[in-house]
LUMPA-894642 format. One line per 5 residues: number of its first residue (from 1); their letters; for each residue y negated, z negated, x of N, C-alpha, C. Coordinates in nm, 2 decimals. Each point is the difference from the previous one (the first is absolute). Layout:
<drenfis>
NUM = A = Y/Z/X/Y/Z/X/Y/Z/X | ... $
</drenfis>
This chain:
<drenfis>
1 = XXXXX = 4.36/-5.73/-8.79/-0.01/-0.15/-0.01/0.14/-0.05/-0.04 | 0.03/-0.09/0.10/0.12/-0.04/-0.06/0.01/-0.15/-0.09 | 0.15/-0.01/-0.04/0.00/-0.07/-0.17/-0.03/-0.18/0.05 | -0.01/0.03/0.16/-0.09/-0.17/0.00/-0.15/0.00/0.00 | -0.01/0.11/0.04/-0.16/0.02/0.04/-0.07/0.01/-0.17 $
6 = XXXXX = 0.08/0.08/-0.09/-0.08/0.00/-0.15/0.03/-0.13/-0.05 | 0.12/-0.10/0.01/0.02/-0.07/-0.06/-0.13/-0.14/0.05 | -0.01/-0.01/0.13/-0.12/-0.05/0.03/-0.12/0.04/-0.05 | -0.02/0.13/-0.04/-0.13/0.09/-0.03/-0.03/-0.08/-0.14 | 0.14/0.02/-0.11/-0.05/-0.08/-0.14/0.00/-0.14/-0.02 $
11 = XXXXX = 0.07/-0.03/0.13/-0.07/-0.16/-0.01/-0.08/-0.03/0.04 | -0.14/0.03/0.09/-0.10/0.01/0.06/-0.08/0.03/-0.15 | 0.01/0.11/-0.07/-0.09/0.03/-0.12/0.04/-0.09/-0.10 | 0.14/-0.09/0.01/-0.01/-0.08/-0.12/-0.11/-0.11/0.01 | -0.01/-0.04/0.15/-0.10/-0.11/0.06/-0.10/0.05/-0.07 $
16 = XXXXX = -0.04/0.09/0.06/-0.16/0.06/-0.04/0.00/-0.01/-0.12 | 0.10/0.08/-0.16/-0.06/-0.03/-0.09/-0.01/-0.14/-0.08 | 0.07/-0.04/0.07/-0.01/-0.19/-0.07/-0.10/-0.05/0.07 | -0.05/0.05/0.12/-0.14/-0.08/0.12/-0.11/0.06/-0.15 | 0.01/0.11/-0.01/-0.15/0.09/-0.07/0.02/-0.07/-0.14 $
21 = XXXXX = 0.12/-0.07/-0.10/0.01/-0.02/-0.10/-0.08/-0.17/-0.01 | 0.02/-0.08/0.12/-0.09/-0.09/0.05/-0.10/-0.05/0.02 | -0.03/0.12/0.10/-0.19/0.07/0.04/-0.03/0.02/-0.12 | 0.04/0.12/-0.13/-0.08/-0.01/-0.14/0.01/-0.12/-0.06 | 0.07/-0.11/0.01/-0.01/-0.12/-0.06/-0.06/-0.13/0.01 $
26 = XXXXX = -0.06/0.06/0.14/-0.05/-0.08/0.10/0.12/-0.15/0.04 | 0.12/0.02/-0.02/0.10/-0.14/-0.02/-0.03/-0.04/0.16 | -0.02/-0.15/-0.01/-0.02/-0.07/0.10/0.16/-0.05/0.14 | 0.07/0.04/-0.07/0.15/-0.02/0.04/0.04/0.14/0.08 | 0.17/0.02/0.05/0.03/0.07/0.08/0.07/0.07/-0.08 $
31 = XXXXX = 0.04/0.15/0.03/0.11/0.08/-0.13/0.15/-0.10/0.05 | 0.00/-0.01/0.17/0.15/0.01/0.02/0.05/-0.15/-0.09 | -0.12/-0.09/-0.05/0.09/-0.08/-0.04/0.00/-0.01/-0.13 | -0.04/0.08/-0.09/0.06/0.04/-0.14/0.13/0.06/0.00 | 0.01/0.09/0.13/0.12/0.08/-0.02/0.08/-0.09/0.06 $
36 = XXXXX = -0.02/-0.11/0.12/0.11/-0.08/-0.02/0.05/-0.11/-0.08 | -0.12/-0.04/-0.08/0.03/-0.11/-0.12/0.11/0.09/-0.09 | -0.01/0.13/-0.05/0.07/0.04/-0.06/0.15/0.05/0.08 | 0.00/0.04/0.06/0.12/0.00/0.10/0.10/-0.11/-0.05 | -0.06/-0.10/0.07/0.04/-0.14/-0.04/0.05/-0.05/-0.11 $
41 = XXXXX = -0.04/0.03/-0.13/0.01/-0.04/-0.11/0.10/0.11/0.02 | 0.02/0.09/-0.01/0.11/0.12/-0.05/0.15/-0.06/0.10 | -0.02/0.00/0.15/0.05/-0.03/0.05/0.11/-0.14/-0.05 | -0.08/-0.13/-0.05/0.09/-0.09/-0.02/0.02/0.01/-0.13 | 0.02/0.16/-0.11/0.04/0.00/-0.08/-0.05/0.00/-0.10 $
46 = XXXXX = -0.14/-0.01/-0.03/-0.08/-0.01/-0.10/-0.02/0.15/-0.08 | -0.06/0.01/-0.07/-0.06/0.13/-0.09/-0.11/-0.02/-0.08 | -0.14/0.02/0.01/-0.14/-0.03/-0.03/-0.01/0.12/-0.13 | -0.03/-0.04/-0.12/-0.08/0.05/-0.09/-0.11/0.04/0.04 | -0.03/0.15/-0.06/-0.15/0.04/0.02/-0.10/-0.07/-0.02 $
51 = XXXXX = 0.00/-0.10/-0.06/-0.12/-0.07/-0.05/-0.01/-0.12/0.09 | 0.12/-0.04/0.06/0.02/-0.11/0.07/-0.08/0.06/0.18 | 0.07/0.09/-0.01/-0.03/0.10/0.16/-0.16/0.03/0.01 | -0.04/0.06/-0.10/-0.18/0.01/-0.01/-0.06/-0.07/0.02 | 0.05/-0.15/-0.05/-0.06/-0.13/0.01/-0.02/-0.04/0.17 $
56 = XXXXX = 0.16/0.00/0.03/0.00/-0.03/0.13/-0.12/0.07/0.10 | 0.04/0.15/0.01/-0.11/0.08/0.05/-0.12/-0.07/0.00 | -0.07/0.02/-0.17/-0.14/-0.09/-0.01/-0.03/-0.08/0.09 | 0.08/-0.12/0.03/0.01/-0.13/0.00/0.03/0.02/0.17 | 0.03/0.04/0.09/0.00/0.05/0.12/-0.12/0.09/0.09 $
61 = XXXXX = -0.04/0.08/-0.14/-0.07/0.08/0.04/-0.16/-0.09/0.02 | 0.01/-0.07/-0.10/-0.13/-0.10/-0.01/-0.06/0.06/-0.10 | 0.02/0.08/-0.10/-0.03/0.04/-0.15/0.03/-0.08/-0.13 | -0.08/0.00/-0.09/0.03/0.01/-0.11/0.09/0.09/-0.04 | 0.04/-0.02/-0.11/0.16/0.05/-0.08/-0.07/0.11/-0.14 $
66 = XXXXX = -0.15/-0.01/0.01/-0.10/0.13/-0.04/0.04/0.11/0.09 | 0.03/-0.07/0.16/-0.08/0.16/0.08/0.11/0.08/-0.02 | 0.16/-0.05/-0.10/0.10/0.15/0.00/-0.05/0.05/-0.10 | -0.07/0.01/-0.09/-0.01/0.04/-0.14/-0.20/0.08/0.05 | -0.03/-0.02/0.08/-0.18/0.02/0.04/0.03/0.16/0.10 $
71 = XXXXX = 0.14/-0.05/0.05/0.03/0.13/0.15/0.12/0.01/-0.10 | -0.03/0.21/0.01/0.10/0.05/-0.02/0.10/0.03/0.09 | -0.03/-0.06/0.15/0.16/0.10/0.06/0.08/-0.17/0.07 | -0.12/-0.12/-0.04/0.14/-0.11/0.07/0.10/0.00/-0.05 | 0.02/0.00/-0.12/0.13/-0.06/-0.10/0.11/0.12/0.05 $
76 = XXXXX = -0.05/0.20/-0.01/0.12/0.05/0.02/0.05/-0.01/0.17 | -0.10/-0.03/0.06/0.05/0.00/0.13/0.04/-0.10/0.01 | -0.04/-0.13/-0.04/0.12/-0.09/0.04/0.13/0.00/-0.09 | 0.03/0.03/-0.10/0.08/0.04/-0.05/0.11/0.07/0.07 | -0.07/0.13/0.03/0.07/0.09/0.12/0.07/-0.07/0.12 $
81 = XXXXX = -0.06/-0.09/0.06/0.01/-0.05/0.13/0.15/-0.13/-0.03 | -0.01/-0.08/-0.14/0.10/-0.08/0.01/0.10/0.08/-0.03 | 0.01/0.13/-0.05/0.09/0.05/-0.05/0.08/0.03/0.17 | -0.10/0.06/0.07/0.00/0.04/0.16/0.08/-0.11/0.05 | -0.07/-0.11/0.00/0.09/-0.09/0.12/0.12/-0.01/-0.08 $
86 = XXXXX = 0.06/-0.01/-0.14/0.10/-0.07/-0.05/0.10/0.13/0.05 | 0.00/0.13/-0.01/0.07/0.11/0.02/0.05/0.01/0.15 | -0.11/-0.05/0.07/0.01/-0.01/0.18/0.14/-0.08/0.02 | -0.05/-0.13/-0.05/0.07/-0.11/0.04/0.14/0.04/-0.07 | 0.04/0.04/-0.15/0.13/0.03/-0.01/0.05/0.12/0.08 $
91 = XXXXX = -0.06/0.10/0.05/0.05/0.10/0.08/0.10/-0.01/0.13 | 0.12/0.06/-0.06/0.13/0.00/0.11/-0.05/0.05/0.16 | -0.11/0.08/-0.03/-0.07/0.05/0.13/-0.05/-0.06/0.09 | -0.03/-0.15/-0.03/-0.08/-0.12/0.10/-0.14/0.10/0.05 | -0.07/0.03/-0.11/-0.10/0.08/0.02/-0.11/-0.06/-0.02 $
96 = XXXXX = -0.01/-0.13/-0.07/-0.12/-0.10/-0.01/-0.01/-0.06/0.14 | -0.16/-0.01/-0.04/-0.09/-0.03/0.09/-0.14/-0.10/-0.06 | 0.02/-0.07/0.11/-0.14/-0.11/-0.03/-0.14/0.07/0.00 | -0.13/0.04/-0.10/-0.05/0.03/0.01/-0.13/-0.05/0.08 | 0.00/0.05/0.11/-0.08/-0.03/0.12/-0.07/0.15/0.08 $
101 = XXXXX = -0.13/-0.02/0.07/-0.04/0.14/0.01/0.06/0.05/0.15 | -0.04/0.08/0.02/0.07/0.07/0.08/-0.08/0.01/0.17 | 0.05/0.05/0.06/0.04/-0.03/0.16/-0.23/0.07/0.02 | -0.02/0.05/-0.09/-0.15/0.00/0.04/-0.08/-0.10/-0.02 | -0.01/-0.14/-0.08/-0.05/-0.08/0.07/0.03/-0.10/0.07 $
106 = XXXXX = -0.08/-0.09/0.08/0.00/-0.06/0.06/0.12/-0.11/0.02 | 0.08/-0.05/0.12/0.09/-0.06/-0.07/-0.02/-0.11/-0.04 | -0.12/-0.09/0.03/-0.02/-0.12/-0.07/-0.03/0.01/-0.16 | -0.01/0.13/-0.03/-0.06/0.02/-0.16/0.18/0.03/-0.07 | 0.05/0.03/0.08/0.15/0.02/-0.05/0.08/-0.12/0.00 $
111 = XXXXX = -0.02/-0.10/0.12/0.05/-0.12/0.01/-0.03/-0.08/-0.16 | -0.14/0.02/0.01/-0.06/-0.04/-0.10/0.06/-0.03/-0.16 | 0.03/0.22/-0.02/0.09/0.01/-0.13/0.13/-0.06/-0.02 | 0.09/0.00/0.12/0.13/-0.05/0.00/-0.01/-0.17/-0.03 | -0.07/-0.04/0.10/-0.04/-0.14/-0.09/-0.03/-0.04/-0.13 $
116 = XXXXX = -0.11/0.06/-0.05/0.04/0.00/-0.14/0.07/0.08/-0.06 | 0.08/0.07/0.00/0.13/0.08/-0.06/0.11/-0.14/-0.01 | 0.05/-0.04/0.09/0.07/-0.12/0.06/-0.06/-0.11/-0.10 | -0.07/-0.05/0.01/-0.07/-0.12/-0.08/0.00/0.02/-0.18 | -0.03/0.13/-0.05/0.01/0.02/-0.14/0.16/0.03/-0.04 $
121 = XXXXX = 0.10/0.05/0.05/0.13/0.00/0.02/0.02/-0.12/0.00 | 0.00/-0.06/0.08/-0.01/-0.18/-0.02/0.04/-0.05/-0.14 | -0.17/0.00/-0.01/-0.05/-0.03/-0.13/0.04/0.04/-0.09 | 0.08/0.16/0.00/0.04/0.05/-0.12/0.16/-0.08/-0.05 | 0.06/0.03/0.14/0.12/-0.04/-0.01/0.04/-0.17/-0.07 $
126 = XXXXX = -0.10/-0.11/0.02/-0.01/-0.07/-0.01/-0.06/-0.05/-0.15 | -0.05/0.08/-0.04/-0.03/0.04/-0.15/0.14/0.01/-0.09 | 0.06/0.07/0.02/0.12/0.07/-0.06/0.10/-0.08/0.02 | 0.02/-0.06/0.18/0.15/-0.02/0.02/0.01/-0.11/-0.01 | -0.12/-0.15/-0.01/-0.01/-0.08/0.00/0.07/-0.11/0.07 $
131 = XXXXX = 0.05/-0.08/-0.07/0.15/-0.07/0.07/0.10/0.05/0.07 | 0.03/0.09/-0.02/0.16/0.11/0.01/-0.03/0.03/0.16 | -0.11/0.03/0.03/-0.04/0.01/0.12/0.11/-0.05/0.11 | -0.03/-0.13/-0.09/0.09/-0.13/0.14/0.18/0.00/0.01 | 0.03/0.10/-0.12/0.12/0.00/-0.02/0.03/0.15/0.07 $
136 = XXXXX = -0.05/0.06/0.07/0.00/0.15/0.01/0.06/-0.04/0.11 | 0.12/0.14/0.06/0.02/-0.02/0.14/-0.05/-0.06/0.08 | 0.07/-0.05/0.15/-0.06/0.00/0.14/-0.11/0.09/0.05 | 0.08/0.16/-0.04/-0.07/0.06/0.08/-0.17/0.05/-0.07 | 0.02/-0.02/-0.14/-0.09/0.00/-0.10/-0.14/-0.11/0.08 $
141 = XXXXX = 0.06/-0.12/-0.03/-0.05/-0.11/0.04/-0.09/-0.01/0.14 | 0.04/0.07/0.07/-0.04/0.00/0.18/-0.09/0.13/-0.05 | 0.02/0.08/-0.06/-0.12/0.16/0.00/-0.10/-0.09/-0.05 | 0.03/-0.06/-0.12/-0.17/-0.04/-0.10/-0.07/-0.12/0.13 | 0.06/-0.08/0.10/-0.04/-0.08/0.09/-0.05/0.11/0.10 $
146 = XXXXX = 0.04/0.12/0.06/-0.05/0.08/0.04/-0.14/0.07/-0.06 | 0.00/0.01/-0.07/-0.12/0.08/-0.08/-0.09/-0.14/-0.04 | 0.04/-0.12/0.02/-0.11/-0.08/0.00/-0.10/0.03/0.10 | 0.13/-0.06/0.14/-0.10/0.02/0.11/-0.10/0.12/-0.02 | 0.09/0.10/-0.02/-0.08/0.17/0.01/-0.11/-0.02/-0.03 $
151 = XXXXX = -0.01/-0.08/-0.12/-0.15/0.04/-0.10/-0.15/-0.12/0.03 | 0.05/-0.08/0.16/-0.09/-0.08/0.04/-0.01/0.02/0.13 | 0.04/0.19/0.01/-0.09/0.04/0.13/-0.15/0.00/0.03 | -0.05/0.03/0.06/-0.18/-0.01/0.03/0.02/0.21/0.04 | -0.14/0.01/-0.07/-0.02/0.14/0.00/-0.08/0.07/0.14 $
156 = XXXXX = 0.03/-0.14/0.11/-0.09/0.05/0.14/0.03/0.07/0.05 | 0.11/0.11/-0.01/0.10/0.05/0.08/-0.11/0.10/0.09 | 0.06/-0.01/0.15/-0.09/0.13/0.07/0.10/0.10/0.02 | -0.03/0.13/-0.04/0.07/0.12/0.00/0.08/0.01/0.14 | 0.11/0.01/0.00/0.07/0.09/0.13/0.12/0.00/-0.08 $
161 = XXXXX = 0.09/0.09/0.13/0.13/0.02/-0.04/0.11/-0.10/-0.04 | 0.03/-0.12/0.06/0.06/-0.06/-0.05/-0.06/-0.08/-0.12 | -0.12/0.00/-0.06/-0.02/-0.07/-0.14/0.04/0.12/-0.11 | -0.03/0.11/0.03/0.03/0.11/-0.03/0.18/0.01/-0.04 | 0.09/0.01/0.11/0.16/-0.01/-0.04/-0.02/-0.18/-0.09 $
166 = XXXXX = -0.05/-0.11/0.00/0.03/-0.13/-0.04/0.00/0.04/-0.15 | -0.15/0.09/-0.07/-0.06/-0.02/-0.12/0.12/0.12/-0.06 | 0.08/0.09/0.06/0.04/0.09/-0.07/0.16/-0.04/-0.03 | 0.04/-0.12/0.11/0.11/-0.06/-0.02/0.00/-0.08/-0.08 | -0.10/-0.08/-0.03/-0.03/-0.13/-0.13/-0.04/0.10/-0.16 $
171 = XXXXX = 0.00/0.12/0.04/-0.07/0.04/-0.12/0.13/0.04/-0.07 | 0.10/0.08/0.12/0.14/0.04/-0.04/0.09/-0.12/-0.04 | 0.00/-0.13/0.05/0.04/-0.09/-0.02/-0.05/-0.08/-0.18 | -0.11/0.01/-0.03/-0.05/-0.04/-0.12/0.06/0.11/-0.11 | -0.03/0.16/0.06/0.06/0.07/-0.12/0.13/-0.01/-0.01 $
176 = XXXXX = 0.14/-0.03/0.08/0.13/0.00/-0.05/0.00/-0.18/-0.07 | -0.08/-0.08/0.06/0.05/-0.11/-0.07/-0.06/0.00/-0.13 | -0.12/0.06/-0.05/-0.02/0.01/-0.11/0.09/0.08/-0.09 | 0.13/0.12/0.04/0.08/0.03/-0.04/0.11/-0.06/-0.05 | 0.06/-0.11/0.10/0.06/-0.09/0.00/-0.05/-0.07/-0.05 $
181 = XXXXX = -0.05/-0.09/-0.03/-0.05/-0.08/-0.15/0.00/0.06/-0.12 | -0.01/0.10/-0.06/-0.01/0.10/-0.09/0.17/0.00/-0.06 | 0.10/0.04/0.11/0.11/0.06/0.02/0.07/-0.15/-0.06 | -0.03/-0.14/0.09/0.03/-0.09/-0.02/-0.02/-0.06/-0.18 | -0.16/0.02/-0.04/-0.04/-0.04/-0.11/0.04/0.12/-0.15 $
186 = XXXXX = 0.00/0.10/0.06/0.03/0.07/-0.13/0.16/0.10/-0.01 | 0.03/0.00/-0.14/0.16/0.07/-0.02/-0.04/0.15/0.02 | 0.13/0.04/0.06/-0.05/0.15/0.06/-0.04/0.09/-0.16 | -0.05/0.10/0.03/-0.01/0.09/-0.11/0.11/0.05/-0.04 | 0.00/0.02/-0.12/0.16/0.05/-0.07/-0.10/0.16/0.00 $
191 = XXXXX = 0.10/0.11/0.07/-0.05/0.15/-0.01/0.07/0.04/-0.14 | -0.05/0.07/-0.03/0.07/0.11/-0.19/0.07/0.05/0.04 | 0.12/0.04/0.12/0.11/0.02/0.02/0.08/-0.05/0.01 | 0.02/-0.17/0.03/0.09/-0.08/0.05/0.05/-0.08/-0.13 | 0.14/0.01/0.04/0.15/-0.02/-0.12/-0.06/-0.12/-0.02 $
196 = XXX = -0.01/-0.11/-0.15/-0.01/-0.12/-0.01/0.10/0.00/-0.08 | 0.01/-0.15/0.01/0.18/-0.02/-0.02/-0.04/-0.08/-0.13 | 0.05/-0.01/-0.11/0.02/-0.06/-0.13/0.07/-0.17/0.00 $
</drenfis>
């Protein structure tokens, strides 16, 4: 197996265990767009307290703020998972990815997720970045008008090859610009080896 083929393999299972952490929750909402509300928020800079983040979940999921304290595994798994996107997104590797499922279902069910991936990003970023937004670059400025449109696609799509290269070009296009907002919004990481100057 090669290191694209696994690296798709664990993002396909991250789908699944956030789809099954859903399905036990019965949450009436989509995963991809928690994981892009948070994106978003991280992206334009923000940083959510555990107690703040649980809430949000709750409050997305369409739960009460009982069901983290009723279920033993939401709180460490979402826990895990913000720790997940924030590590992605600082990684020099451009190894983050929009969590969306993978090339076995349908593509209208995938159109589907990227949509709302796209729309909670939005919303996250918009949360966090507020005003500043309008002060951000050109090229800043034209992505978040891009990902407008994106996120008032229709999920009719009929399967062939060219919706097929469109959804994987727009998908590649949403994950660098969610990079670039990130890159834009937040100070690089200072590593524990690098000289700071007094």
């Amino acid at each position: 197996m090669s290191d694209t083929d696994s690296t798709g393999a664990a993002r396909a299972a991250e789908f699944e265990r956030w789809a099954n952490v859903y399905t036990t929750h019965k949450a009436f909402s989509h995963p991809s767009e928690l994981h892009g509300a948070l994106c978003g928020r991280l992206a334009a800079g923000s940083r959510i307290q555990e107690d703040e983040w649980l809430a949000m979940v709750c409050e997305q999921m369409g739960l009460g703020i009982q069901a983290v304290e009723e279920s033993g595994d939401l709180a460490p798994f979402m826990n895990g998972a913000y720790q997940a996107a924030l590590a992605q997104l600082q990684s020099s590797d451009l190894s983050f990815h929009p969590l969306l499922p993978d090339d076995d279902y349908a593509i209208d069910q995938r159109l589907e997720a990227l949509v709302a991936w796209v729309r909670g990003f939005l919303e996250g970023m918009a949360l966090a970045a507020g005003a500043s937004l309008g002060q951000a670059p050109e090229e800043i400025r034209e992505l978040i008008e891009d990902m407008v449109a994106i996120s008032q696609l229709s999920e009719d799509e009929e399967s062939d090859e060219e919706s097929e290269q469109q959804l994987l070009e727009i998908t590649e296009y949403i994950r660098l610009g969610a990079l670039a907002v990130f890159t834009e919004f937040n100070e690089p990481e200072k590593s524990a080896n690098t000289p700071t100057l007094h």
